[in-house]
KOLDREN-974159 format. One line per field, with one value per residue (C-alpha): x, z negated, y negated; residue in one letter. Coordinates in pm, 1 decimal, padded with zeros to 6 digits, always signed. Layout:
% KOLDREN-974159
u	c(X, ...) $
w	c(Z, ...) $
v	c(Y, ...) $
res	c(A, ...) $
END
This chain:
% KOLDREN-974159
u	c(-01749.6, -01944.1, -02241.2, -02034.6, -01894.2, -01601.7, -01339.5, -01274.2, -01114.2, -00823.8, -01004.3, -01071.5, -01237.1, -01181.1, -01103.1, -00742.8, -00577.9, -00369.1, -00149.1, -00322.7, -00240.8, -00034.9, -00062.2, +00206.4, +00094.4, -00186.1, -00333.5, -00528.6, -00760.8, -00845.3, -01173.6, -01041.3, -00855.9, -00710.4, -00741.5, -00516.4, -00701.1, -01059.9, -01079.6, -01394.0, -01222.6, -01387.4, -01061.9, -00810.2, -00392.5, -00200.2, +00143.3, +00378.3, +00825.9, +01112.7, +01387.3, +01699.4, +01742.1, +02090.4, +02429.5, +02419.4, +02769.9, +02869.2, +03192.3, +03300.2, +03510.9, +03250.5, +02904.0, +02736.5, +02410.8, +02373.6, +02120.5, +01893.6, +01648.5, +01387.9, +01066.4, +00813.4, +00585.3, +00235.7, +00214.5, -00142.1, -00470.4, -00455.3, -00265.7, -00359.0, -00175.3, +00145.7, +00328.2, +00702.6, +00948.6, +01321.2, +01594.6, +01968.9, +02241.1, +02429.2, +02341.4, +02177.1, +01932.2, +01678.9, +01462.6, +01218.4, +01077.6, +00721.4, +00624.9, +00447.2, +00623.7, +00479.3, +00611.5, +00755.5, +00834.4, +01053.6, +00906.5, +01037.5, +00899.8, +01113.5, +01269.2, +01432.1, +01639.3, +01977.1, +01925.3, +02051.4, +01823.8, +01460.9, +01173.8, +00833.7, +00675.2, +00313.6, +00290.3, -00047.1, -00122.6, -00224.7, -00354.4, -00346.4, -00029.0, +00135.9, +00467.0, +00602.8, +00940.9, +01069.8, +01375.0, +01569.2, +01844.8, +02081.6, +02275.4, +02535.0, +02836.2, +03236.4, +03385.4, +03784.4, +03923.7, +03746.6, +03426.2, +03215.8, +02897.4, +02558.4, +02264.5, +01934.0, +01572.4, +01264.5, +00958.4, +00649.1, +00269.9, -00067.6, -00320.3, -00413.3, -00212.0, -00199.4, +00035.8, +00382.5, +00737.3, +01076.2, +01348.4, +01733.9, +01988.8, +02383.4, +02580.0, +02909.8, +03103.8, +03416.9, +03676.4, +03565.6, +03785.9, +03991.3, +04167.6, +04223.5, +04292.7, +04558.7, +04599.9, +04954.0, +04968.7, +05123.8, +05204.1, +04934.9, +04970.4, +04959.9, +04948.3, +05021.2, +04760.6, +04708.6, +04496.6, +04097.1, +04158.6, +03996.3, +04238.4, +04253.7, +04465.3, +04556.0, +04551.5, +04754.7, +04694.0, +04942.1, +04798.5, +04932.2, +04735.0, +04834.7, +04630.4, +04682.4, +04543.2, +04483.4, +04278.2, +04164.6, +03830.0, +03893.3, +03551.9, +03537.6, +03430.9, +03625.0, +03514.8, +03740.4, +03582.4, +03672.7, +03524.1, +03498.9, +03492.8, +03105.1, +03219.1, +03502.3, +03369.8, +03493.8, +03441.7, +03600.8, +03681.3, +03783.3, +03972.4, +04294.2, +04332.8, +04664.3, +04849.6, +05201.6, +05182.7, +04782.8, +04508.5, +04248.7, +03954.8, +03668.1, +03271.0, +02999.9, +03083.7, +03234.9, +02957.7, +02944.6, +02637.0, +02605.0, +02881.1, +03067.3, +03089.8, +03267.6, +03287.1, +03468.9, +03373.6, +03682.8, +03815.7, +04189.8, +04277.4, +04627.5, +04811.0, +04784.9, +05167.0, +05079.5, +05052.9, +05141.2, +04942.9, +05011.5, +04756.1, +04816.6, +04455.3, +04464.6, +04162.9, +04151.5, +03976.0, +03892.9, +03817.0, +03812.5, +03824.4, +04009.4, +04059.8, +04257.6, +04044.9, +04134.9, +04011.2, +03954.0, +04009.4, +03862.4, +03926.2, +03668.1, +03470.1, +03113.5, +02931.8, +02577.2, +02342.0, +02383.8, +02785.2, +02898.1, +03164.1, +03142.1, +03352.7, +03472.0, +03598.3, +03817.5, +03928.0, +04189.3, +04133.0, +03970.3, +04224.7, +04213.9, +04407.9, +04430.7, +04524.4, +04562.9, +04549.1, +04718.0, +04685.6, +04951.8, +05031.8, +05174.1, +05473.5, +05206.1, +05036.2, +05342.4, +05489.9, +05098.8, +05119.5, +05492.4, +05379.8, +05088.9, +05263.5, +05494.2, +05216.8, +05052.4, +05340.0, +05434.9, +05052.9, +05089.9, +05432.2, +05260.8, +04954.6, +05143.3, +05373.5, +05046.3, +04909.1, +05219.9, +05223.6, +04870.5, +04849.9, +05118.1, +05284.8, +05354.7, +05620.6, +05637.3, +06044.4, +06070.4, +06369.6, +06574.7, +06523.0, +06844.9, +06905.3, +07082.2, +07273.7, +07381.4, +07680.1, +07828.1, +08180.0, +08214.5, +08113.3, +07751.2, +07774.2, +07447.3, +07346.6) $
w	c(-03790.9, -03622.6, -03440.3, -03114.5, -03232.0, -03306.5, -03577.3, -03838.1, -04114.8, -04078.3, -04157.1, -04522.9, -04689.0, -04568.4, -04192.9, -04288.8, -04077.4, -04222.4, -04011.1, -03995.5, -04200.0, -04053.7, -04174.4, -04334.1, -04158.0, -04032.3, -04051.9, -03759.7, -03947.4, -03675.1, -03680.3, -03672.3, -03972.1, -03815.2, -04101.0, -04114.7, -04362.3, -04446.0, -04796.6, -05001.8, -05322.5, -05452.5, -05426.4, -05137.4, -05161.6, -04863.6, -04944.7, -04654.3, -04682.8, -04444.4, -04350.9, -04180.5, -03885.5, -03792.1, -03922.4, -03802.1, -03742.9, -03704.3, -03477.3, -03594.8, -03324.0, -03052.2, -02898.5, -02944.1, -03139.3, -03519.9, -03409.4, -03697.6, -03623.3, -03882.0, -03902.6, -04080.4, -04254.8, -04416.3, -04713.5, -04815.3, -04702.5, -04421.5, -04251.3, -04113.9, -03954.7, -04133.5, -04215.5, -04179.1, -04248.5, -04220.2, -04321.4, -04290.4, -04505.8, -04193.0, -03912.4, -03674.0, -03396.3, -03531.3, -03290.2, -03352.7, -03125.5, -03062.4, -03280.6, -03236.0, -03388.8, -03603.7, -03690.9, -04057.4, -04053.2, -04306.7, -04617.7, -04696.4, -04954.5, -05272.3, -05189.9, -04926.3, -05180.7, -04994.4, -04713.5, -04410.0, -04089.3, -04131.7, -03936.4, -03943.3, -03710.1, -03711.7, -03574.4, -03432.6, -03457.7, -03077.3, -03196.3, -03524.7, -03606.5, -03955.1, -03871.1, -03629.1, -03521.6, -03458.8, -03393.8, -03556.1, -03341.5, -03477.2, -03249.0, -03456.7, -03377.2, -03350.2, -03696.0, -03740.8, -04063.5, -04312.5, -04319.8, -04517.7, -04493.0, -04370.7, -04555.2, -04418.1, -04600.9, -04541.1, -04705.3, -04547.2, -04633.5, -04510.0, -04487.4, -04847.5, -05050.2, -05357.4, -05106.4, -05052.3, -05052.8, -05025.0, -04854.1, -04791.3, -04614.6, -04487.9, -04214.5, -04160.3, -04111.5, -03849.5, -03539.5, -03242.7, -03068.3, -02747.7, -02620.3, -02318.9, -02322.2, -02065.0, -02035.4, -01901.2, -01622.7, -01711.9, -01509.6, -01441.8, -01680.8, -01557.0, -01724.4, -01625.7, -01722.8, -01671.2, -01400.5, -01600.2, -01905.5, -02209.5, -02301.5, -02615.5, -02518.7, -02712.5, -02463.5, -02544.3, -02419.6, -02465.7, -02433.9, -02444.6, -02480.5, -02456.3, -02687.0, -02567.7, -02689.2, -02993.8, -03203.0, -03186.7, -03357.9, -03565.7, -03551.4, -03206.5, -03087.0, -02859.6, -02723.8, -02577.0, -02307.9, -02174.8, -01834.7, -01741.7, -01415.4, -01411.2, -01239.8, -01545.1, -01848.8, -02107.8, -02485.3, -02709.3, -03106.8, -03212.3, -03140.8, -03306.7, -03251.8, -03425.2, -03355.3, -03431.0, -03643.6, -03609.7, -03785.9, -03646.1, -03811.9, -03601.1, -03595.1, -03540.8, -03439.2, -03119.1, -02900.1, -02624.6, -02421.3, -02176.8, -02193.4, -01904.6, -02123.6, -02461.6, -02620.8, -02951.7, -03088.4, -03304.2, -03376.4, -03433.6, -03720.4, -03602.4, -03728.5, -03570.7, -03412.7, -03287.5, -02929.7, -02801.3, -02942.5, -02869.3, -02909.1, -02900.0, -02836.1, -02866.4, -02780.2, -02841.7, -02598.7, -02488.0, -02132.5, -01878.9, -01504.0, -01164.7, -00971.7, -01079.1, -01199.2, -01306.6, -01645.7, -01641.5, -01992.0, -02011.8, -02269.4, -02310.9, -02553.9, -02701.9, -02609.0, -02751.0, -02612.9, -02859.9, -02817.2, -02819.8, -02588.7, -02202.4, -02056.2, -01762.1, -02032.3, -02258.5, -01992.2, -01743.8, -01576.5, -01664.9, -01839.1, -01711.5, -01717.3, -01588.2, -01652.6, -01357.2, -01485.9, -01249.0, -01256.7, -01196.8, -01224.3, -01574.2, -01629.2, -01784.4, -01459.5, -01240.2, -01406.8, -01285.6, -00939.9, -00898.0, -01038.1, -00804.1, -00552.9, -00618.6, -00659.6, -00391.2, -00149.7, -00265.4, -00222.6, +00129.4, +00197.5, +00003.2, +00266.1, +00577.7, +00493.0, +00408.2, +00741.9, +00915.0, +00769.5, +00868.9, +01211.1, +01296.3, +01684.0, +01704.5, +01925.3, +02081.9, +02114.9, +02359.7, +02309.1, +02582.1, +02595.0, +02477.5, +02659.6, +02482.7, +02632.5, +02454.7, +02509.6, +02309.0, +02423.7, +02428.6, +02183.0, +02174.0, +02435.2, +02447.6, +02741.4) $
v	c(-07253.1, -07530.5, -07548.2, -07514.9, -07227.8, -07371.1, -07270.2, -07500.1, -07357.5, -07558.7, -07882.2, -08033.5, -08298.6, -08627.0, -08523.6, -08448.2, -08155.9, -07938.2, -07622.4, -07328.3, -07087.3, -06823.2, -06413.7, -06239.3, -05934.8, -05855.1, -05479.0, -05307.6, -05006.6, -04785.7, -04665.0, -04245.7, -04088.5, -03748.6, -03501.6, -03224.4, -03009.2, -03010.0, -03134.2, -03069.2, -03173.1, -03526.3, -03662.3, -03592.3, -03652.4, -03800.0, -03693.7, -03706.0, -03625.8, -03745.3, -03543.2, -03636.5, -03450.3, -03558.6, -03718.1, -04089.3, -04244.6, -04597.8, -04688.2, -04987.0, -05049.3, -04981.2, -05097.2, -04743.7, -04782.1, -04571.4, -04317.5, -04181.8, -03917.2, -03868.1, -03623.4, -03714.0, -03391.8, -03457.2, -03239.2, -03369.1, -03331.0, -03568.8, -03827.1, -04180.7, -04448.1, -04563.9, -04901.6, -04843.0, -05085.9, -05048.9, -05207.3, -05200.2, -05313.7, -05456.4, -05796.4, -05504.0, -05518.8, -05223.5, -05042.1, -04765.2, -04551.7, -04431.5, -04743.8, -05083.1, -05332.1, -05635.6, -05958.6, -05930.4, -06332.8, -06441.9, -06230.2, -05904.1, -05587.5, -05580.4, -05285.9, -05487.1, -05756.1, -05789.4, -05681.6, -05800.5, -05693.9, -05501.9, -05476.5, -05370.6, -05127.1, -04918.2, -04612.7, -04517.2, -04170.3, -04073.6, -03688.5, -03483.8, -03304.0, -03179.2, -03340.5, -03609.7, -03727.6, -04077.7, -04277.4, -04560.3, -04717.7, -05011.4, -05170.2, -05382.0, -05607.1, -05485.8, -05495.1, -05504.6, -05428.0, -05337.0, -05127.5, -04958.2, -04682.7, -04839.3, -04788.0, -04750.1, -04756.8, -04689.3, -04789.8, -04634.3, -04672.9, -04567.5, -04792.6, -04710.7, -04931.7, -04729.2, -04463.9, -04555.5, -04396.7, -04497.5, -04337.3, -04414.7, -04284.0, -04351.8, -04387.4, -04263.2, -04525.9, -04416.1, -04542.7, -04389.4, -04157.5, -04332.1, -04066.4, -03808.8, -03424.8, -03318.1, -02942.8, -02859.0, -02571.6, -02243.2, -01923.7, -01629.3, -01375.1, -01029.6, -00686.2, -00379.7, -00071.6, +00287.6, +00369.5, +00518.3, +00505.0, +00354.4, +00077.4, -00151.8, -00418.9, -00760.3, -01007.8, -01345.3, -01706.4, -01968.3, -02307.1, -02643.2, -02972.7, -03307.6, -03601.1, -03933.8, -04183.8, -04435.1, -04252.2, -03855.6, -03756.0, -03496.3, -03337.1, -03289.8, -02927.5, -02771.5, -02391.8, -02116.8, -01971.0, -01613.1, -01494.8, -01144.3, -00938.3, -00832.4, -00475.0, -00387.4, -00207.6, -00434.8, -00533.0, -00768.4, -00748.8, -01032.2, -01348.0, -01523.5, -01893.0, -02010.6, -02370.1, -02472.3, -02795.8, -02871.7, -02659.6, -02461.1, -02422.5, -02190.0, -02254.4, -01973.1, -01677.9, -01483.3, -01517.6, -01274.7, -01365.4, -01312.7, -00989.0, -01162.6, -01481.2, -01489.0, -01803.3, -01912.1, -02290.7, -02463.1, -02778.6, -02893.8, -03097.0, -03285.5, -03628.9, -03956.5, -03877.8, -03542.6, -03578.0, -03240.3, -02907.1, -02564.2, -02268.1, -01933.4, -01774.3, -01387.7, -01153.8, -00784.6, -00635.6, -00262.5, -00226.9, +00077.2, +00023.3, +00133.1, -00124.3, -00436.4, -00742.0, -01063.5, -01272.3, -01658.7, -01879.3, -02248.3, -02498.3, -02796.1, -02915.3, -02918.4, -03227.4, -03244.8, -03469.2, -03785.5, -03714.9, -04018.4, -03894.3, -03765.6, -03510.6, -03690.1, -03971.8, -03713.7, -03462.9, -03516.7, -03205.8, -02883.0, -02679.7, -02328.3, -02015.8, -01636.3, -01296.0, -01060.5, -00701.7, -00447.3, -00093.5, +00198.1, +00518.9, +00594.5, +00827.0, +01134.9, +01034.2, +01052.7, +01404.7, +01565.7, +01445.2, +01590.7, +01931.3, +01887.7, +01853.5, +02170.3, +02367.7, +02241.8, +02313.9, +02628.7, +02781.4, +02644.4, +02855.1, +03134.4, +03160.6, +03068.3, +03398.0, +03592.1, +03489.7, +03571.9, +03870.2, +03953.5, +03816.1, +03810.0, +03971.1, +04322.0, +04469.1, +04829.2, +04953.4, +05217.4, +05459.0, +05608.4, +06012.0, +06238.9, +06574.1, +06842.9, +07151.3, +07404.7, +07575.0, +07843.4, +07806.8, +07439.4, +07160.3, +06990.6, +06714.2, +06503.2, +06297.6) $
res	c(X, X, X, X, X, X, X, X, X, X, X, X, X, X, X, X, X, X, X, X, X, X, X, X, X, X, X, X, X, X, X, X, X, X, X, X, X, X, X, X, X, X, X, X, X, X, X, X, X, X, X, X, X, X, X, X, X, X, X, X, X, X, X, X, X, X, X, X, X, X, X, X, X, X, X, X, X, X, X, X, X, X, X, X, X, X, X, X, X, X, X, X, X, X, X, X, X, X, X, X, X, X, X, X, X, X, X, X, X, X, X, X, X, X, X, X, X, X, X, X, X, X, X, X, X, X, X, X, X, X, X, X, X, X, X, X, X, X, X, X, X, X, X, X, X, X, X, X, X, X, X, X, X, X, X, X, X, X, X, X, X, X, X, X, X, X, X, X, X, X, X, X, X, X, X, X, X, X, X, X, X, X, X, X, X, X, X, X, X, X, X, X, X, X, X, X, X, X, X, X, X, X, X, X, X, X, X, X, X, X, X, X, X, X, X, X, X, X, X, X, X, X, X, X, X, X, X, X, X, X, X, X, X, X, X, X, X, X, X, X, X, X, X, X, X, X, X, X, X, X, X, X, X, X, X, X, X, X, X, X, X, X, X, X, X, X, X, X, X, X, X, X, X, X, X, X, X, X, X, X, X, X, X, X, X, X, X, X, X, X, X, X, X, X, X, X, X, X, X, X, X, X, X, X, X, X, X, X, X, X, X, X, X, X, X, X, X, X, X, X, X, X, X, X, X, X, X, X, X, X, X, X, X, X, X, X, X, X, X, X, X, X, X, X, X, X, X, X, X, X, X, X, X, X, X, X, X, X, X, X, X, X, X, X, X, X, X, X, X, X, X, X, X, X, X, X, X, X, X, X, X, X, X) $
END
């Protein structure tokens, strides 16, 4: 520094200038440490873990990013800034979220030998917390042919050198699904039921999907949803999903909640040549009600918000069907109403004789009067 004030480090003997030197990287130390726990020990750990909170996929044949989703968990006494730097076994565009990034230039940790694409970020921690969550995007080029898993590291340090750890993760490495889902339209399907009673009735779906397309993901959740009348006692049992030539495998449990709403997750595992799949979905279900009522069933699948799918991309239409259930008069049902009715008929020719007999008219017959003379020597003659 000169008397101006000036900087002249980059001077040496003789009035020779050299470039000045530029930093490798250059660390900010904030003044605050956030400290999780109060540690009176003389000497205090910072021990932090990362988890993988979701299954990153890489379409090779496709412009959608590998999304990793990491939390990070301090298992130590306390937590200060960290120094992450990624790196990815493939020519990738990484981005991190939450993060400042740093210029790594053209040196890279050891950990990082053969690599092809890493960067270096810092994240300032804004408030304490035991855990935090960040994302790690890599947007990488199409790739025909051949391909194989992406790996991802991590190598993350505090601003205490001696703490460091190292961390690595895949990819799975898969063709995205082009396809559609066509649902083809079949009848109403009615049923017939006695008129309340309890009934336990199996009640039989028979779906048809069409797959078009190049390529159908096989992991791709689907859901059966069955929608109830809110005004009909009803329960259901258990459901049967069977396919002819594709297999069915279910996920979770029946769900039935709300009770109107009963929903059954599943996926279908079918060939590349299978275009057309057929579904028989049964439900056993006990309901009781009086009036007829009809029951809706919707195919369509589970989209999660990182999907890399949409539904109005896959679905044609929304595939829908219904049951109408109808109630009559059984034949038990029919042999009391005819008795009823004989015995209601003949107690009403019963009491219209009673009350004929009871009030009924009553007639006075007057009779003509009969004179007799008696005589001894001729025969009665009456008058």
């Amino acid at each position: 520094m000169d008397s101006n004030g000036r900087d002249n480090s980059h001077r040496i003997k003789g009035g020779t200038e050299t470039i000045p030197g530029t930093p490798v990287f250059q660390r900010t130390f904030y003044p605050e440490i956030m400290f999780e726990k109060k540690c009176r020990n003389p000497k205090c750990d910072e021990k932090f873990d990362v988890s993988l909170l979701n299954k990153p996929i890489w379409f090779p044949n496709s412009d959608t990013p590998i999304h990793f989703r990491f939390r990070l968990t301090s298992d130590g006494d306390f937590l200060t800034q960290l120094i992450i730097d990624v790196g990815l076994s493939m020519p990738c565009k990484l981005t991190i979220s939450n993060t400042e990034i740093v210029p790594i230039m053209n040196l890279s940790p050891i950990y990082f030998i053969g690599i092809k694409s890493n960067v270096r970020v810092i994240y300032n921690k804004p408030k304490p917390s035991k855990s935090f969550d960040f994302d790690i995007e890599a947007w990488c080029p199409q790739v025909l042919g051949a391909k194989s898993n992406p790996t991802l590291r991590l190598l993350i340090q505090s601003f205490f050198p001696a703490n460091s750890n190292r961390f690595q993760f895949q990819a799975t490495a898969k063709n995205k699904g082009e396809f559609v889902i066509k649902s083809i339209r079949l009848p109403v399907v009615t049923k017939h039921l006695c008129r309340g009673s309890e009934v336990r009735k199996v009640l039989k779906f028979d779906v048809e999907l069409f797959v078009g397309g190049l390529s159908y993901d096989n992991e791709l959740m689907l859901s059966a949803i069955l929608l109830l009348d809110d005004s009909v006692y009803k329960r259901v049992d258990s459901i049967l999903i069977e396919s002819n030539g594709s297999d069915v495998i279910l996920e979770d449990n029946l769900s039935q909640t709300p009770p109107n709403r009963v929903i059954q997750k599943f996926k279908i595992q079918k060939a590349d040549h299978v275009q057309n799949v057929r579904l028989s979905i049964s439900y056993m279900i006990i309901f009781k009600s009086s009036k007829d009522f009809h029951i809706t069933l919707e195919i369509e699948p589970v989209l999660e918000h990182d999907s890399p799918y949409e539904l109005k991309s896959i679905m044609a239409h929304d595939p829908k069907y219904h049951a109408v259930f109808s109630f009559k008069h059984c034949k038990h049902e029919q042999l009391i109403l005819i008795f009823s009715a004989l015995g209601c008929s003949i107690l009403v020719i019963l009491g219209c004789v009673l009350i004929y007999y009871r009030f009924g008219p009553r007639y006075v017959i007057s009779y003509p009067e009969v004179t007799y003379i008696v005589d001894n020597s001729s025969p009665l003659i009456a008058y």
